[in-house]
Chimera marker file (.cmm) of the C-alpha trace (Angstrom):
<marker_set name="trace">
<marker id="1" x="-34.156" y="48.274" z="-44.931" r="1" g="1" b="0" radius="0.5"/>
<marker id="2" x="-32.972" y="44.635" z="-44.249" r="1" g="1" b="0" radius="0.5"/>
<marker id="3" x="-31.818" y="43.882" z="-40.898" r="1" g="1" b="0" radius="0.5"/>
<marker id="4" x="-28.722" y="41.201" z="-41.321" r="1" g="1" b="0" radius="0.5"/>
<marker id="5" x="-29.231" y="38.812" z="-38.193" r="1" g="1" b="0" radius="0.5"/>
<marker id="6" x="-25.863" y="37.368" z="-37.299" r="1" g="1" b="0" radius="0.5"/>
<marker id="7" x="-24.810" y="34.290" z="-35.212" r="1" g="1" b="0" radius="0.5"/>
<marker id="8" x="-23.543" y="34.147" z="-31.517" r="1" g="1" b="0" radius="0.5"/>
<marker id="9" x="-20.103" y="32.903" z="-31.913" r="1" g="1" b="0" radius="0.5"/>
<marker id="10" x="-18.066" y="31.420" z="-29.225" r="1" g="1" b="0" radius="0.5"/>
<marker id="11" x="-19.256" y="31.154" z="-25.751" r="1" g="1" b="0" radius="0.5"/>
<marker id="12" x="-20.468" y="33.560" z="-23.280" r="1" g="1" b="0" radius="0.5"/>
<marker id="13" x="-18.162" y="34.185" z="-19.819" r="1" g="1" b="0" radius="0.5"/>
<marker id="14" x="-21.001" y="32.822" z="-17.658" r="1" g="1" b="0" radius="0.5"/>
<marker id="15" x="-20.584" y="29.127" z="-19.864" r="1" g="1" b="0" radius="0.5"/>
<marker id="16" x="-16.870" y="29.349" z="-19.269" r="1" g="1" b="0" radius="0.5"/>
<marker id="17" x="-16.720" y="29.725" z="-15.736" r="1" g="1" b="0" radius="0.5"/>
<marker id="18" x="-19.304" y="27.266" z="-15.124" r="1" g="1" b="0" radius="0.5"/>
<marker id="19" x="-16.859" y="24.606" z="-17.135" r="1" g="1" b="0" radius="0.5"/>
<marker id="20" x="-13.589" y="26.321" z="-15.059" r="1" g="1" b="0" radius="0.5"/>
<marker id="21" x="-15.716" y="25.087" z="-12.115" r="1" g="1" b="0" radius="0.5"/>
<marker id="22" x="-16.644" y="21.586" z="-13.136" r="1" g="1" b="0" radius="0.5"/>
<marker id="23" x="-13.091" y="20.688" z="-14.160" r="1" g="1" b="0" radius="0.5"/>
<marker id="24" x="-12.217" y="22.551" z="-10.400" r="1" g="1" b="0" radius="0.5"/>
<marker id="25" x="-14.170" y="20.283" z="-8.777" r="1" g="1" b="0" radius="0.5"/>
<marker id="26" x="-13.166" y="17.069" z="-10.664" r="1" g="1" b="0" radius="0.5"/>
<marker id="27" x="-9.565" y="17.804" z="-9.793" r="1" g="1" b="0" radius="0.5"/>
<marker id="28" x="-10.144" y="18.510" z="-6.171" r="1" g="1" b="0" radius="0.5"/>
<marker id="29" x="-11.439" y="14.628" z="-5.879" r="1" g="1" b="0" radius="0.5"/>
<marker id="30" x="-9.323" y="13.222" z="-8.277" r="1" g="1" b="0" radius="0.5"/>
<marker id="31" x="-6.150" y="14.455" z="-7.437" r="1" g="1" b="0" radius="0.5"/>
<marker id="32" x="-6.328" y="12.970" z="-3.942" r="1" g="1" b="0" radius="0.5"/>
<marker id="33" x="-7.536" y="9.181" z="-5.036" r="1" g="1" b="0" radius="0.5"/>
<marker id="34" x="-4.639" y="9.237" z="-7.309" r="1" g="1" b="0" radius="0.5"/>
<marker id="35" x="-2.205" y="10.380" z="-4.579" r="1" g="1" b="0" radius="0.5"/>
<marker id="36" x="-3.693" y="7.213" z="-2.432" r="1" g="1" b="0" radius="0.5"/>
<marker id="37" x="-3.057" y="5.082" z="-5.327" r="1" g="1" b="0" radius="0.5"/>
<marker id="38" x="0.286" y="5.982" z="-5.997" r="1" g="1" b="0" radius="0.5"/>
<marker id="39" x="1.152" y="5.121" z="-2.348" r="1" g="1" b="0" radius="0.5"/>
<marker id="40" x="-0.468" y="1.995" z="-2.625" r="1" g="1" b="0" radius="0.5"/>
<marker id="41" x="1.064" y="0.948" z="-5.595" r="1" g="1" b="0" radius="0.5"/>
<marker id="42" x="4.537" y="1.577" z="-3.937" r="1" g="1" b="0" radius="0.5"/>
<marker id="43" x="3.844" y="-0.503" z="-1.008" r="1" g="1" b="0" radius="0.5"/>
<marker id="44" x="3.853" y="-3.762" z="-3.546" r="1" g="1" b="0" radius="0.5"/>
<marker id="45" x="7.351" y="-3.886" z="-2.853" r="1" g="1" b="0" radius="0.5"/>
<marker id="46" x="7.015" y="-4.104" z="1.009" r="1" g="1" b="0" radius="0.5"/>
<marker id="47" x="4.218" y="-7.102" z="0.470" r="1" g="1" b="0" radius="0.5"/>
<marker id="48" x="6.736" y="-8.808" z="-2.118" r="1" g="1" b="0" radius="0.5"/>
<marker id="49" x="9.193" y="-8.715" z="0.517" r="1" g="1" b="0" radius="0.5"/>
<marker id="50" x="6.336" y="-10.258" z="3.222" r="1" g="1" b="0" radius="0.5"/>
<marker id="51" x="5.186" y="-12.793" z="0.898" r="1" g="1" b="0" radius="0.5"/>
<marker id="52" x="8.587" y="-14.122" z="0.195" r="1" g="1" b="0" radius="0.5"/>
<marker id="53" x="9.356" y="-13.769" z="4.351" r="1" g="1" b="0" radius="0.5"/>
<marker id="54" x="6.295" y="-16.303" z="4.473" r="1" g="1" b="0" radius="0.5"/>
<marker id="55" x="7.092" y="-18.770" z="1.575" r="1" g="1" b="0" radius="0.5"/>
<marker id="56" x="10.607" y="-18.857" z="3.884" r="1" g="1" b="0" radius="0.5"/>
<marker id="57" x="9.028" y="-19.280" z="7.541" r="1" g="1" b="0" radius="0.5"/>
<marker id="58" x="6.305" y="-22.247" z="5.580" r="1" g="1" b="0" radius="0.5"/>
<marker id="59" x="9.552" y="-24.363" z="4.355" r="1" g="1" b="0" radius="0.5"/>
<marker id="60" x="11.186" y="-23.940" z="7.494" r="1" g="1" b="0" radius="0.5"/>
<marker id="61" x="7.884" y="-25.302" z="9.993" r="1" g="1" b="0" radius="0.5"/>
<marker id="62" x="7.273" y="-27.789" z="6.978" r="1" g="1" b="0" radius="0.5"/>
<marker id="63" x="11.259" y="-29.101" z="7.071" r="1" g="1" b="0" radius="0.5"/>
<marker id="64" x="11.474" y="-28.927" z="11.280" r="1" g="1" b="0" radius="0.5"/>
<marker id="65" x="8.116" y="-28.939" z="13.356" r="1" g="1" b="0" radius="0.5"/>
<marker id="66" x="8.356" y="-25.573" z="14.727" r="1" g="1" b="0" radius="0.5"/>
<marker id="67" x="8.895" y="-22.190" z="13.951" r="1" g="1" b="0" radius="0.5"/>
<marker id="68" x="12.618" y="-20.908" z="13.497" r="1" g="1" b="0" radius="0.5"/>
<marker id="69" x="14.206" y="-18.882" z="16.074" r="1" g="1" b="0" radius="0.5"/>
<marker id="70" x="15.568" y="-16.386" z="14.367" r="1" g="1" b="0" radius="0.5"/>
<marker id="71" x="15.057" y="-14.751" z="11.015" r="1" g="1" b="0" radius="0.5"/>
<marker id="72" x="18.214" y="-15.872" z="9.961" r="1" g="1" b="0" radius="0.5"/>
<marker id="73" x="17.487" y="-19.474" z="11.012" r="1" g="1" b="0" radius="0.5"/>
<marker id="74" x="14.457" y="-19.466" z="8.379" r="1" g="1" b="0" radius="0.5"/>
<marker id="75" x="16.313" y="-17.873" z="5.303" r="1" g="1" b="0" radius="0.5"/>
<marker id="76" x="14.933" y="-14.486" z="5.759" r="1" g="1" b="0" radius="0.5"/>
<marker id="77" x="17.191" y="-11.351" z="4.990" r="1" g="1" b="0" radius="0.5"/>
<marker id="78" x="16.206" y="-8.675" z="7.895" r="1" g="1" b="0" radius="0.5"/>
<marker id="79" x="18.293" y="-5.628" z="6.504" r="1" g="1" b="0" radius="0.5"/>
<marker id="80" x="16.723" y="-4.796" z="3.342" r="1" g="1" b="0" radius="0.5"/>
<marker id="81" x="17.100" y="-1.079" z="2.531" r="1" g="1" b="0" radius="0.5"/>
<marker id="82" x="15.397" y="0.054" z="-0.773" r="1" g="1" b="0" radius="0.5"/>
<marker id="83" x="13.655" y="3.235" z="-1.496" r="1" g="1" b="0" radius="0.5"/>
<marker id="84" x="10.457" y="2.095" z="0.006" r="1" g="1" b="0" radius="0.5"/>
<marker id="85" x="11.576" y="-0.826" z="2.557" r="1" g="1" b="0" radius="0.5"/>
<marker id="86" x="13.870" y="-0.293" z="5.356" r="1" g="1" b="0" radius="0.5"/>
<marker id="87" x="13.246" y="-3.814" z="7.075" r="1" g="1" b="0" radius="0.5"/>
<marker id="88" x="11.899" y="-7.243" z="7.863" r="1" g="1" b="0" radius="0.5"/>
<marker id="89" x="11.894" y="-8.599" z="11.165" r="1" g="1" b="0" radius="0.5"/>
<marker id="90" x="10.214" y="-11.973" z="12.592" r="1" g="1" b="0" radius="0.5"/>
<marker id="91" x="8.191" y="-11.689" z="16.507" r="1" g="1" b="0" radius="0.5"/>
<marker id="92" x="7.322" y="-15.144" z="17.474" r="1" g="1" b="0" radius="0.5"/>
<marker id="93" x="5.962" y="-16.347" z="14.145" r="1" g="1" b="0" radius="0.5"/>
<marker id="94" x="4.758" y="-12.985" z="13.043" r="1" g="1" b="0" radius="0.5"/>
<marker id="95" x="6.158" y="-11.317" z="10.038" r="1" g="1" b="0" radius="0.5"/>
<marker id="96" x="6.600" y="-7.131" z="10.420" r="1" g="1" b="0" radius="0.5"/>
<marker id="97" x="7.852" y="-5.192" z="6.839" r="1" g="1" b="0" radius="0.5"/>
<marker id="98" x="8.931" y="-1.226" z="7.948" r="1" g="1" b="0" radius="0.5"/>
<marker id="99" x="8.656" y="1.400" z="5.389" r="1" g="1" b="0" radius="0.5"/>
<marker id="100" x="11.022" y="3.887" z="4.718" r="1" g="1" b="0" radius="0.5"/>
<marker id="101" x="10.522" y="7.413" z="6.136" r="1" g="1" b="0" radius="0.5"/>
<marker id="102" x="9.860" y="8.947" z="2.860" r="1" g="1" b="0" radius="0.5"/>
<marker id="103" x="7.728" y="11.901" z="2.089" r="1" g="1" b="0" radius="0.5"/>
<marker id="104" x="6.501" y="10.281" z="-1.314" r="1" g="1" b="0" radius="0.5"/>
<marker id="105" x="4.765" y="7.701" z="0.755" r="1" g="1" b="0" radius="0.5"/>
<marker id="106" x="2.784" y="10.288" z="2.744" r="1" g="1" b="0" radius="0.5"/>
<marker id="107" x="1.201" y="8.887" z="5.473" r="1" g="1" b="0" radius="0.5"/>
<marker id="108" x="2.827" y="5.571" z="5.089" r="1" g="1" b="0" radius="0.5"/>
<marker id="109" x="5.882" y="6.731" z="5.339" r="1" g="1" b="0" radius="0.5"/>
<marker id="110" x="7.893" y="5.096" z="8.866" r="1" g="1" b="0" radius="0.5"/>
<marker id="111" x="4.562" y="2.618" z="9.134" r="1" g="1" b="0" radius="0.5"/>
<marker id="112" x="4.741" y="-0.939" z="9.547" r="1" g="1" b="0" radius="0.5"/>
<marker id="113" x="2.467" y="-3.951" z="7.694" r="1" g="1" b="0" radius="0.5"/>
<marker id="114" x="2.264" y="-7.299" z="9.732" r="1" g="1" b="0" radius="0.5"/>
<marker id="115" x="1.618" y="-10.833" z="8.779" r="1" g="1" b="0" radius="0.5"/>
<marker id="116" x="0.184" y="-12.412" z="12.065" r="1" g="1" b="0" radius="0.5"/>
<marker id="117" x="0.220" y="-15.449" z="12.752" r="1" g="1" b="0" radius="0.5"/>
<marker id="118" x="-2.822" y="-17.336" z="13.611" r="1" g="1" b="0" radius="0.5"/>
<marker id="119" x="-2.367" y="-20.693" z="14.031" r="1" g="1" b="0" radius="0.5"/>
<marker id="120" x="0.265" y="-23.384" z="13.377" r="1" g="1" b="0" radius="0.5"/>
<marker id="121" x="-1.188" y="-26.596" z="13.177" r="1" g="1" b="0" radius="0.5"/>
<marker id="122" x="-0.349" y="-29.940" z="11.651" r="1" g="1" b="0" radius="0.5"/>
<marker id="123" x="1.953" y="-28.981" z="8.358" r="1" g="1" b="0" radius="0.5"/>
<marker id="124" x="0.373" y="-25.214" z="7.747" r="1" g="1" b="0" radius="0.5"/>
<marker id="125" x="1.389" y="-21.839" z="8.863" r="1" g="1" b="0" radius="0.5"/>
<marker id="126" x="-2.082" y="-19.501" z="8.658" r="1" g="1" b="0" radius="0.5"/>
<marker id="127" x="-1.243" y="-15.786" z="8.630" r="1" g="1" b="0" radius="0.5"/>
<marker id="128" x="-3.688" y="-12.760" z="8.635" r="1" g="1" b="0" radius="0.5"/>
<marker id="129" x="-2.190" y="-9.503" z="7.095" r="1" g="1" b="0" radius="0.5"/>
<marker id="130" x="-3.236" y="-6.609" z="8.709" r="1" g="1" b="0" radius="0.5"/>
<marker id="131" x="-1.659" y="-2.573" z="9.586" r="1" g="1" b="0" radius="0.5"/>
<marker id="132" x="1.096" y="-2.227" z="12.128" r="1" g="1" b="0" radius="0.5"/>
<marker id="133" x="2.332" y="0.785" z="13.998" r="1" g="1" b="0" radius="0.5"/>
<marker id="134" x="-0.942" y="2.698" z="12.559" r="1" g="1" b="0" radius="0.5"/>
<marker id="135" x="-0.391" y="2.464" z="8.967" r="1" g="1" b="0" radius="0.5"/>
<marker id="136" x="-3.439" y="3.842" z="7.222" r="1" g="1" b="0" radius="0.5"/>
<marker id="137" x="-5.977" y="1.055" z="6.280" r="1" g="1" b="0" radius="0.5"/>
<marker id="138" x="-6.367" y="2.953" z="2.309" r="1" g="1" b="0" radius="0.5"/>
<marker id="139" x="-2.600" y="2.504" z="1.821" r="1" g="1" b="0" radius="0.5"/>
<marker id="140" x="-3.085" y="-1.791" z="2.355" r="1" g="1" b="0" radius="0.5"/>
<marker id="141" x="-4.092" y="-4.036" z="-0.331" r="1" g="1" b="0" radius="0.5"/>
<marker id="142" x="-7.562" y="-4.835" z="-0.351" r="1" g="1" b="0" radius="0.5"/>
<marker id="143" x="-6.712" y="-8.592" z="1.230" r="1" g="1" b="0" radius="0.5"/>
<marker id="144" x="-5.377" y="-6.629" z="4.491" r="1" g="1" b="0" radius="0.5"/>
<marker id="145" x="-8.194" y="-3.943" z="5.185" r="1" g="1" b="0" radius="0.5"/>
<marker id="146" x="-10.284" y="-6.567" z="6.768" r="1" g="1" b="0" radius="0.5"/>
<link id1="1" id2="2" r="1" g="1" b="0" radius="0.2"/>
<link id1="2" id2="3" r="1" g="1" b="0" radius="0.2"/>
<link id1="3" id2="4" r="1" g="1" b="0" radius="0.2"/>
<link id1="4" id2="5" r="1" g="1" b="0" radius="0.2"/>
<link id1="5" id2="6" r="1" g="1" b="0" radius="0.2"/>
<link id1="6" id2="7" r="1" g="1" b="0" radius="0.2"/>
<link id1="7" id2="8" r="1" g="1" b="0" radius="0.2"/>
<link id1="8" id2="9" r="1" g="1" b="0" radius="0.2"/>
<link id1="9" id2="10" r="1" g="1" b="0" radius="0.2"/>
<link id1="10" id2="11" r="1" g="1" b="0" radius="0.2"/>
<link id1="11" id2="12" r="1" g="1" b="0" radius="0.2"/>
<link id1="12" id2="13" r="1" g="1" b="0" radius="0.2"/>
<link id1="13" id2="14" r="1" g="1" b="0" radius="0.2"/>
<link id1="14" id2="15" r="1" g="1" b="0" radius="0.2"/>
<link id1="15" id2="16" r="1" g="1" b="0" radius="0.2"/>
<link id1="16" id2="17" r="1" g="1" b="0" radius="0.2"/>
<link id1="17" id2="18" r="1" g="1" b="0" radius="0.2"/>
<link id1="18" id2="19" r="1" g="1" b="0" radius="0.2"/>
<link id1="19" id2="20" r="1" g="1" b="0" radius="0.2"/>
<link id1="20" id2="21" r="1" g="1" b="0" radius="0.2"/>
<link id1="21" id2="22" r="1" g="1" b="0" radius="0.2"/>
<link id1="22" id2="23" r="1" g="1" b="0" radius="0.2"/>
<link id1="23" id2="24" r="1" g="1" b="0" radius="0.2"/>
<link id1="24" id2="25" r="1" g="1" b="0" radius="0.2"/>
<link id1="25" id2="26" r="1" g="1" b="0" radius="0.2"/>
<link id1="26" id2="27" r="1" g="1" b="0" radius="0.2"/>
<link id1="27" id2="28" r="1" g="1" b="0" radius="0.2"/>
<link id1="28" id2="29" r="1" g="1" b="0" radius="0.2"/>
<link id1="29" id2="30" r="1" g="1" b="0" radius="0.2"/>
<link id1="30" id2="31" r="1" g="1" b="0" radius="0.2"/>
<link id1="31" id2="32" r="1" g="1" b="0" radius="0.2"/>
<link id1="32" id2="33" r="1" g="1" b="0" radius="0.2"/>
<link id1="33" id2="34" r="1" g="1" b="0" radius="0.2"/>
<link id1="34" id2="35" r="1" g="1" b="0" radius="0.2"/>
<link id1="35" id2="36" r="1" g="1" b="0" radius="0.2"/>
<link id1="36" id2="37" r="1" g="1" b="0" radius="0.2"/>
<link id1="37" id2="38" r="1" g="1" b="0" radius="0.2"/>
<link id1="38" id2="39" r="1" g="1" b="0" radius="0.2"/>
<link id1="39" id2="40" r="1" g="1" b="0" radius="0.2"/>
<link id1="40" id2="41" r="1" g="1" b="0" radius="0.2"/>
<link id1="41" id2="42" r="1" g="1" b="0" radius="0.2"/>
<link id1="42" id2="43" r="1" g="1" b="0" radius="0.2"/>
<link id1="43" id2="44" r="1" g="1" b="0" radius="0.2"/>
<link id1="44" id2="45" r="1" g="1" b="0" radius="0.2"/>
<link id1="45" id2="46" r="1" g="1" b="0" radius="0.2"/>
<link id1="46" id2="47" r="1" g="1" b="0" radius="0.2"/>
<link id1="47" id2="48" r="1" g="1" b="0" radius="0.2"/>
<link id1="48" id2="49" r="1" g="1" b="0" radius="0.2"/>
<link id1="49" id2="50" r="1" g="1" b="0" radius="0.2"/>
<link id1="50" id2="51" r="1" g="1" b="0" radius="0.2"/>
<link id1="51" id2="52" r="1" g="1" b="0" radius="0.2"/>
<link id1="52" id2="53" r="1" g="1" b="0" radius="0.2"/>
<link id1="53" id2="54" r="1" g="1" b="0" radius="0.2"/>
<link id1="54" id2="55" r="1" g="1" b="0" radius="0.2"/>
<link id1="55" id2="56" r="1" g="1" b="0" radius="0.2"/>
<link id1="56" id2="57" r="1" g="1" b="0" radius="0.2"/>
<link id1="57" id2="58" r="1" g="1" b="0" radius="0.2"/>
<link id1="58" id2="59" r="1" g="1" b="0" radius="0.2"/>
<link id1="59" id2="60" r="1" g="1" b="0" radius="0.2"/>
<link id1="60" id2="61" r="1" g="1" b="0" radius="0.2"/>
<link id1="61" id2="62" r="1" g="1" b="0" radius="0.2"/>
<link id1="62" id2="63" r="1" g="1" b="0" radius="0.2"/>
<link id1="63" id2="64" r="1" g="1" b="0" radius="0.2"/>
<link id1="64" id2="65" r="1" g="1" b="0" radius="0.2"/>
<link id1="65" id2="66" r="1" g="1" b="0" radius="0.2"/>
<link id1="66" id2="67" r="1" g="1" b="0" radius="0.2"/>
<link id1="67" id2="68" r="1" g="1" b="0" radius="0.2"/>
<link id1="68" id2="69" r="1" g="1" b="0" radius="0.2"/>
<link id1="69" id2="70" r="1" g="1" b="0" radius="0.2"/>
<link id1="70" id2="71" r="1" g="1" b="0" radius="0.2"/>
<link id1="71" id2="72" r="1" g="1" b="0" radius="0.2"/>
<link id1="72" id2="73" r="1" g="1" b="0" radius="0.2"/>
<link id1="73" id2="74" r="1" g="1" b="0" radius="0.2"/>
<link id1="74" id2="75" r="1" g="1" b="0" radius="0.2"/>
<link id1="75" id2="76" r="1" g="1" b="0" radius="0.2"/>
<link id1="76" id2="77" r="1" g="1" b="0" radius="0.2"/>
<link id1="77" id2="78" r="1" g="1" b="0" radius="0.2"/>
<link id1="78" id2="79" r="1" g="1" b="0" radius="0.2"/>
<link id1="79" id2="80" r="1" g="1" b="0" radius="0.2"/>
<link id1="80" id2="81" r="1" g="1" b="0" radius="0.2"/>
<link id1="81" id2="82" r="1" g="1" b="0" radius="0.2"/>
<link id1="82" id2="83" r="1" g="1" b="0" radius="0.2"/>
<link id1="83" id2="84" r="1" g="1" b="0" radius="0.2"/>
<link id1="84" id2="85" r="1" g="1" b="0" radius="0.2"/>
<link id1="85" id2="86" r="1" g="1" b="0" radius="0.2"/>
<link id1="86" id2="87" r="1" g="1" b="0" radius="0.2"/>
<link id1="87" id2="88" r="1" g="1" b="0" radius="0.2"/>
<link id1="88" id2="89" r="1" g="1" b="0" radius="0.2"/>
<link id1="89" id2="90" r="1" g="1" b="0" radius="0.2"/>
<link id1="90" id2="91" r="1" g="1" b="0" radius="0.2"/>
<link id1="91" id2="92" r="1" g="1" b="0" radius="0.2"/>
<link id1="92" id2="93" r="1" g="1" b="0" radius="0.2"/>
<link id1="93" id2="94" r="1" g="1" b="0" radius="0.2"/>
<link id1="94" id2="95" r="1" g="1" b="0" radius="0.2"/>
<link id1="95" id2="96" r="1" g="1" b="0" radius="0.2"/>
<link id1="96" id2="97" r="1" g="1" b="0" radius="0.2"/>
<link id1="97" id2="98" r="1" g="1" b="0" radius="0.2"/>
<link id1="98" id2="99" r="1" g="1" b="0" radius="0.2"/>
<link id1="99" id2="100" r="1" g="1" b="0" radius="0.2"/>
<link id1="100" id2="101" r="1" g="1" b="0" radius="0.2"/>
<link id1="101" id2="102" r="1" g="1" b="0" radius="0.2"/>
<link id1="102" id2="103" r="1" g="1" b="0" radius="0.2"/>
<link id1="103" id2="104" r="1" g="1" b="0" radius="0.2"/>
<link id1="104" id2="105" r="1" g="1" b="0" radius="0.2"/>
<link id1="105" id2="106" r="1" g="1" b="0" radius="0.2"/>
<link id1="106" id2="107" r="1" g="1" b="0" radius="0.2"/>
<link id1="107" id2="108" r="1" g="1" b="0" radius="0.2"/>
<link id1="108" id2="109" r="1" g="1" b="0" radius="0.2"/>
<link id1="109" id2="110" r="1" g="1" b="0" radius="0.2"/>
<link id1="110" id2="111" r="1" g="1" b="0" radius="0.2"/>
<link id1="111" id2="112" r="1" g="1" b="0" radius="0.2"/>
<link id1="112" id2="113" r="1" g="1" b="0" radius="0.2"/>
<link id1="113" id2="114" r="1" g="1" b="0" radius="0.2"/>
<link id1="114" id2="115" r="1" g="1" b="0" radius="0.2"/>
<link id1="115" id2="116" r="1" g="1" b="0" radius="0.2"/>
<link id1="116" id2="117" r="1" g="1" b="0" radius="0.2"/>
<link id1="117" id2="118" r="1" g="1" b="0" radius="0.2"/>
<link id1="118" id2="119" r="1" g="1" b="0" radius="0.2"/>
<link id1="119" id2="120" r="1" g="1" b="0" radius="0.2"/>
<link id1="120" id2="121" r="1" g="1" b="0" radius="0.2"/>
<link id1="121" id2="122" r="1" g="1" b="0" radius="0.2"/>
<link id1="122" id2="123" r="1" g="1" b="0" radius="0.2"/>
<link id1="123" id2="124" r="1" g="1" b="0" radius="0.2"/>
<link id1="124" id2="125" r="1" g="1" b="0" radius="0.2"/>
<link id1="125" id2="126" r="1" g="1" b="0" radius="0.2"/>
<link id1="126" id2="127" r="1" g="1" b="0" radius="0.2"/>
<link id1="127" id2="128" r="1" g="1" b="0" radius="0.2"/>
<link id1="128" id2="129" r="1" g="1" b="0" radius="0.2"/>
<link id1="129" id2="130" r="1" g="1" b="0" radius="0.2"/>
<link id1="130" id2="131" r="1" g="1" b="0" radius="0.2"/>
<link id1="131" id2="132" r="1" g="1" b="0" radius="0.2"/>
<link id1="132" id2="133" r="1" g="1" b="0" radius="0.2"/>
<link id1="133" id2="134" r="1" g="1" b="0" radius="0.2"/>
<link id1="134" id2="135" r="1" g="1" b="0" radius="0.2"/>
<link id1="135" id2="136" r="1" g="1" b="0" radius="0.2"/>
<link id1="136" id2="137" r="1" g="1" b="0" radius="0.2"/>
<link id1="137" id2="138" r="1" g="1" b="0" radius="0.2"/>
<link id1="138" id2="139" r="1" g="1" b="0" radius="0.2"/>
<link id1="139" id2="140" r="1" g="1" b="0" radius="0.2"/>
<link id1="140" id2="141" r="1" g="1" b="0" radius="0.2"/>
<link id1="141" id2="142" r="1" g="1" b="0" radius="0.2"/>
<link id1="142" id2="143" r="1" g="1" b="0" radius="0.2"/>
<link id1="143" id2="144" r="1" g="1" b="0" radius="0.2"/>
<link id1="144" id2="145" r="1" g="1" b="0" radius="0.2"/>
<link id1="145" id2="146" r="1" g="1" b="0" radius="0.2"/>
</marker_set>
């Protein structure tokens, strides 16, 4: 008698739950890196806003000596209400963006990102950006983590 020796075809339960796993615990880090990075990308906006606050404040010490007293007085726009930025104010040179209290933005949400000023000397403003009102450091571009 000949014995017919067939293949093994398709995979064994053991080889599928081992991949099930793998791809569980690839998810389970992935998911929450793209979460952060969704957040982050949002808060662009907010920095646009600073960065054009501080192009404003840098004509107005160039044009008059000193800093202006007022937002208003430099050019800036302090009521700004967009999906992700609720405000701009100006503290004695310093530069403060709010987020909106969104859920999408997580832990960001209601948090604050300053430009501080650290010195003002002959025809320069120097600013160093860093986290107000304790806005999670992983939410800030990389230039404001420092």
């Amino acid at each position: 008698m000949i014995e017919s020796k067939t293949k093994q075809r398709g995979f064994t339960l053991i080889e599928l739950m081992i991949v099930i796993a793998i791809v569980g615990i690839l998810a389970s880090v992935a998911l929450p890196a793209y979460q952060d990075y969704t957040v982050r990308a949002k808060l662009a906006e907010p920095m646009a806003f600073l960065a054009e606050a501080k192009t404003s404040m840098s004509e107005y010490f160039v044009a008059n000596g000193t800093l202006p007293a007022s937002a208003t007085a430099a050019g800036i726009r302090s009521t700004i209400g967009t999906a992700i930025t609720s405000s701009l104010a100006v503290s004695s040179g310093n530069l403060i963006v709010t987020v909106t209290d969104d859920s999408s933005l997580g832990e960001a949400g209601g948090k604050s990102i300053v430009l501080s000023l650290v010195s003002s000397s002959g025809n320069q403003l120097e600013y160093t950006c860093k986290a107000g009102t304790s806005m999670p450091n992983r939410f800030l571009p990389a230039n404001c983590r420092g």
